[in-house]
C-alpha positions as CSV (number, residue, x, y, z in Angstrom):
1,X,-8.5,-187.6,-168.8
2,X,-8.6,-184.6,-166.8
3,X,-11.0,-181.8,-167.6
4,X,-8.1,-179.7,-169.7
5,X,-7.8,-182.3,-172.2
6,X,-12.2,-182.0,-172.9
7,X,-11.0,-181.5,-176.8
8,X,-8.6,-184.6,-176.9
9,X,-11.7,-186.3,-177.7
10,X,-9.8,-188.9,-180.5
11,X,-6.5,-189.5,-177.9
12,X,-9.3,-190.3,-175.1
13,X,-10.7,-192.9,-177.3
14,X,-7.6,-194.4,-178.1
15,X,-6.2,-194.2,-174.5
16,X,-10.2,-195.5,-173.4
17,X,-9.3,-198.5,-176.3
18,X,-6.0,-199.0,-174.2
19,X,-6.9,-199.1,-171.0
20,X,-5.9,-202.4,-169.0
21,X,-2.5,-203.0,-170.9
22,X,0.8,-202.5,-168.5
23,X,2.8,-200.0,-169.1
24,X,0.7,-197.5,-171.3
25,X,1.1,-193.8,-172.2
26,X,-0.1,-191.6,-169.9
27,X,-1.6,-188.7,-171.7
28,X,-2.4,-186.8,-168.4
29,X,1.4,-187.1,-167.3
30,X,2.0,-183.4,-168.0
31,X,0.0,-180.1,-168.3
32,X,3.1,-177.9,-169.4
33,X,1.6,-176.4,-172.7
34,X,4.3,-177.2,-175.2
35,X,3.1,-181.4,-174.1
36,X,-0.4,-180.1,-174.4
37,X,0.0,-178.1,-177.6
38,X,2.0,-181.6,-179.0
39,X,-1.7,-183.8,-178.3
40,X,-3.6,-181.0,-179.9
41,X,-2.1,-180.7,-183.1
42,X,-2.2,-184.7,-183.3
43,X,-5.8,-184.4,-182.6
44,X,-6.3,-181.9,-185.2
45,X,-4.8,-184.6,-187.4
46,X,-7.2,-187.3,-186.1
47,X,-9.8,-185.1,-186.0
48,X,-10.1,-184.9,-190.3
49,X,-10.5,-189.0,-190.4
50,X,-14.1,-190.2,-190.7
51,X,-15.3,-193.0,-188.3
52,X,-14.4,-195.8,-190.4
53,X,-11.0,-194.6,-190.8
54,X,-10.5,-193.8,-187.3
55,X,-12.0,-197.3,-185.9
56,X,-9.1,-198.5,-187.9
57,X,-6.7,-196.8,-187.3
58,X,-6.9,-196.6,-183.7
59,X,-7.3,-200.9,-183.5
60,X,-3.6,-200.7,-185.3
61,X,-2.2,-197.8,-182.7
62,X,-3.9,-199.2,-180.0
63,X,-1.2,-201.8,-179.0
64,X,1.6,-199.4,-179.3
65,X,-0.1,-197.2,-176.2
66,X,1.3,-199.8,-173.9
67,X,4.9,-200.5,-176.0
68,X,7.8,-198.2,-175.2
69,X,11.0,-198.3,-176.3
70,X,13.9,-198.2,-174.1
71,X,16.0,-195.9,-176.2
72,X,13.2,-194.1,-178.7
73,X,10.4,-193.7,-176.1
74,X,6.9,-193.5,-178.2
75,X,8.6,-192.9,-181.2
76,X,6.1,-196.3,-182.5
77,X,3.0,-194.5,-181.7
78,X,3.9,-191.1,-182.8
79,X,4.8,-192.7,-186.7
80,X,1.7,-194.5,-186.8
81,X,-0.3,-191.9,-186.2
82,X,1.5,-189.7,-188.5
83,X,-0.9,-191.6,-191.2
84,X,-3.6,-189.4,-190.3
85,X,-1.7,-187.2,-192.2
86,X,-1.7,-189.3,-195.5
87,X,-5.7,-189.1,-195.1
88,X,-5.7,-185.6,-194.7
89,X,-3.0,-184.9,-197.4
90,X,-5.2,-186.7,-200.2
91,X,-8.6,-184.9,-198.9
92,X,-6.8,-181.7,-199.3
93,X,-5.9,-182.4,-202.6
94,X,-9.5,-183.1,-203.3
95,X,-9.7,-186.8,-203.4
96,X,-12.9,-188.6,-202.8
97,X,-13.1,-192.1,-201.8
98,X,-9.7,-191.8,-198.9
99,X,-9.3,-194.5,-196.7
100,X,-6.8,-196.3,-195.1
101,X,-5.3,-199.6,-196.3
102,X,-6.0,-202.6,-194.3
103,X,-2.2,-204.3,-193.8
104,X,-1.5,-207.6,-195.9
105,X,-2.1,-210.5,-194.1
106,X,0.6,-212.1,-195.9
107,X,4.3,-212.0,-194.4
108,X,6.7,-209.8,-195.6
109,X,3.9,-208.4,-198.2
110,X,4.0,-204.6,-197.2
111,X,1.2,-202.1,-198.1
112,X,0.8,-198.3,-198.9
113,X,-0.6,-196.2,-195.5
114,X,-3.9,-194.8,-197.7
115,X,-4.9,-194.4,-201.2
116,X,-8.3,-192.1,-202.4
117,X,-9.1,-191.2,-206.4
118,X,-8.8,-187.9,-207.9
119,X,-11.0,-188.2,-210.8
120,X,-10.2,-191.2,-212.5
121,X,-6.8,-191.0,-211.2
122,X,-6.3,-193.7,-208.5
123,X,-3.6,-192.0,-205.4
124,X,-1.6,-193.7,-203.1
125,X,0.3,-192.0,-200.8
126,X,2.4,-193.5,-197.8
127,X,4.0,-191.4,-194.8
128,X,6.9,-192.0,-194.2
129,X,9.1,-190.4,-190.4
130,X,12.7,-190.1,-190.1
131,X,13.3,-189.4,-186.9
132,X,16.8,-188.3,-184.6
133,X,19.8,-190.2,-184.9
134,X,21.1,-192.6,-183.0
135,X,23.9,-190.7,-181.7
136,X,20.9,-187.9,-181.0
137,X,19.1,-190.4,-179.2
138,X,21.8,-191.7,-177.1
139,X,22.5,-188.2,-176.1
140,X,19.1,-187.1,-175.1
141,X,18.8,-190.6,-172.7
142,X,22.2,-189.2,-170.7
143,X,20.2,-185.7,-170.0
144,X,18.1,-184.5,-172.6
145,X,20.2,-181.3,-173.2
146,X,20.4,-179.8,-176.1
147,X,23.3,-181.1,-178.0
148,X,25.5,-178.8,-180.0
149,X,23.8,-179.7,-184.1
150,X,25.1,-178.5,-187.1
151,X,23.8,-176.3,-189.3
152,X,24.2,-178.8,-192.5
153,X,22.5,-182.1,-192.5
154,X,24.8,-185.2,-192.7
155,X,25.3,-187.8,-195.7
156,X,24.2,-189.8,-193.6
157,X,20.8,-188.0,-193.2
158,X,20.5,-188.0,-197.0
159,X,21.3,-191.4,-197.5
160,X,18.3,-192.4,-195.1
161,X,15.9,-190.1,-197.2
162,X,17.1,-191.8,-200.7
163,X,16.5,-195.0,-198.4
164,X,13.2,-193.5,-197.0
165,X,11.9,-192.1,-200.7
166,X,12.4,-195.6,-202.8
167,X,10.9,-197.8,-200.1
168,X,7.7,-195.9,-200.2
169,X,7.9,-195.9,-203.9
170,X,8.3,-199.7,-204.0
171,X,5.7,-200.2,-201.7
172,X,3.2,-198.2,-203.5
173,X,4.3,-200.1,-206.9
174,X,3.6,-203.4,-205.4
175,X,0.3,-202.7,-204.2
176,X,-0.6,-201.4,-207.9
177,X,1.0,-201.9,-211.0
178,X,-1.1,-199.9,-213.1
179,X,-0.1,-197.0,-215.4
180,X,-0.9,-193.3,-214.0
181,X,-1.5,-194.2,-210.5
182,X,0.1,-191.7,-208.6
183,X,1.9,-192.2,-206.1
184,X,3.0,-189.8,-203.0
185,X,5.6,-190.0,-200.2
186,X,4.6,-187.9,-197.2
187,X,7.3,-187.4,-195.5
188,X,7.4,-186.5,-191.4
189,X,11.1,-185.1,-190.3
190,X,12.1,-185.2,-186.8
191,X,15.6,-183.4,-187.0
192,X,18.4,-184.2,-184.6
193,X,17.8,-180.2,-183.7
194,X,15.3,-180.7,-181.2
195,X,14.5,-177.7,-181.1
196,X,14.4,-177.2,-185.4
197,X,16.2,-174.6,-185.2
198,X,17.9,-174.6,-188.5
199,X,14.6,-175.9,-190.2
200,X,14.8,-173.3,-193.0
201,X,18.3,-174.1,-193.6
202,X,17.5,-177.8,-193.5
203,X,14.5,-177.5,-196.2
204,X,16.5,-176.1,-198.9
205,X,19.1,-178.4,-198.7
206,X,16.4,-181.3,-199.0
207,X,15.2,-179.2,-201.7
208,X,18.0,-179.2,-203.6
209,X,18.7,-183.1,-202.9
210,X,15.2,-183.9,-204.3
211,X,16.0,-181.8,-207.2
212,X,19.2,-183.4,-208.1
213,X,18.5,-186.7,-206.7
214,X,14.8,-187.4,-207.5
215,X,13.3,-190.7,-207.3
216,X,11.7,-191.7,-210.8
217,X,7.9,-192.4,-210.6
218,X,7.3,-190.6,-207.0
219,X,5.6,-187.4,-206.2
220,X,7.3,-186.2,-202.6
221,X,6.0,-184.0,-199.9
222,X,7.1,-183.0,-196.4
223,X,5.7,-182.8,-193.3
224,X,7.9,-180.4,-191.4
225,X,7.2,-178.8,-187.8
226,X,8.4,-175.5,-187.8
227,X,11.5,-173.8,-185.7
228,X,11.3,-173.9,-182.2
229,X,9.1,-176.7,-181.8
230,X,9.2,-179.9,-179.9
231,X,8.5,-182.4,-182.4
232,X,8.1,-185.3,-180.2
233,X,7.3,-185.8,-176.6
């Protein structure tokens, strides 16, 4: 990496991890500084993992350095390594013992991001991203303008967080059955407003869906960029 990007020690490790698959992402590939502000605050994130957590982590991310998607781009990498903050969620609510959980072996068996204990109190806590629609999407691959976004956020949006919050649930209740666990959805929110423009507007009207819609057994947070920010690259 090129001498600007000295603090991007995590993303050089990864890309280093990387290097020799087709087709990977080039973290040099632009210097403009909302692209280099984006890899700093995903180091940040990286930067609170211990080195057991990070080895892992980046042998799971790893892959998806070289795999992007014709219509979402690196939409893969950017949600997995939105489970840094899981990690860093639990250590900032004082949990000892965080670290990530290794993925079932078995097919189909799915497992919570990261779990820590707070106490006696075993936590779970898996991150969920909802990211642009696909009408957004298919927009932004004819020319990447700014599309005209409402101010109010769609059914449809809302049914893909009711969607979004009982998977997360379920997958925390399979992994462990047992009474008090607690269990947390951190949730990452790519809005079709690229720019977040109407993100205060947007976070009370999730506020009041959680409020009158909550999902039973299920503490949620959210992980929320604020306005004027380009949430992905």
């Amino acid at each position: 990496m090129k001498s600007e990007h000295i603090n991007l020690a995590r993303l050089c490790d990864l890309q280093d991890q990387a290097r020799g698959l087709p087709g990977c992402y080039d973290f040099d590939a632009s210097d403009s500084p909302i692209h280099l502000k984006f890899l700093r605050d995903i180091e940040s994130e990286l930067q609170g993992l211990d080195l057991v957590s990070w080895d892992l982590l980046k042998t799971e991310v790893a892959p998806l350095v070289a795999k992007k998607d014709l219509k979402r781009g690196w939409q893969h990498l950017w949600d997995k390594l939105n489970e840094a903050k899981g990690y860093n969620y639990l250590v900032g609510m004082g949990c000892s013992e965080v670290r990530f959980i290794r993925r079932a072996s078995a097919k189909r068996q799915r497992t919570p991001d990261v779990e820590g204990m707070l106490g006696a109190t075993k936590v779970l806590c898996e991150v969920k991203t909802i990211n642009p629609s696909e009408n957004e999407m298919a927009h932004r691959s004819r020319d990447f303008s700014v599309s005209t976004t409402s101010i109010r956020l769609s059914a449809g949006f809302f049914n893909k967080l009711k969607e979004t919050l009982e998977t997360a649930r379920d997958q925390m209740a399979a992994y462990c059955s047992a009474v008090g666990t607690r269990k947390i959805a951190l949730i990452a929110v790519n809005y079709d407003d690229m720019l977040h423009r109407f993100v205060e507007n947007y976070s009370k009207q999730i506020e009041a869906f959680v409020a009158t819609e909550p999902v039973p057994d299920l503490e949620i947070a959210f992980d929320v960029k604020p306005a004027f920010y380009f949430a992905t690259d």
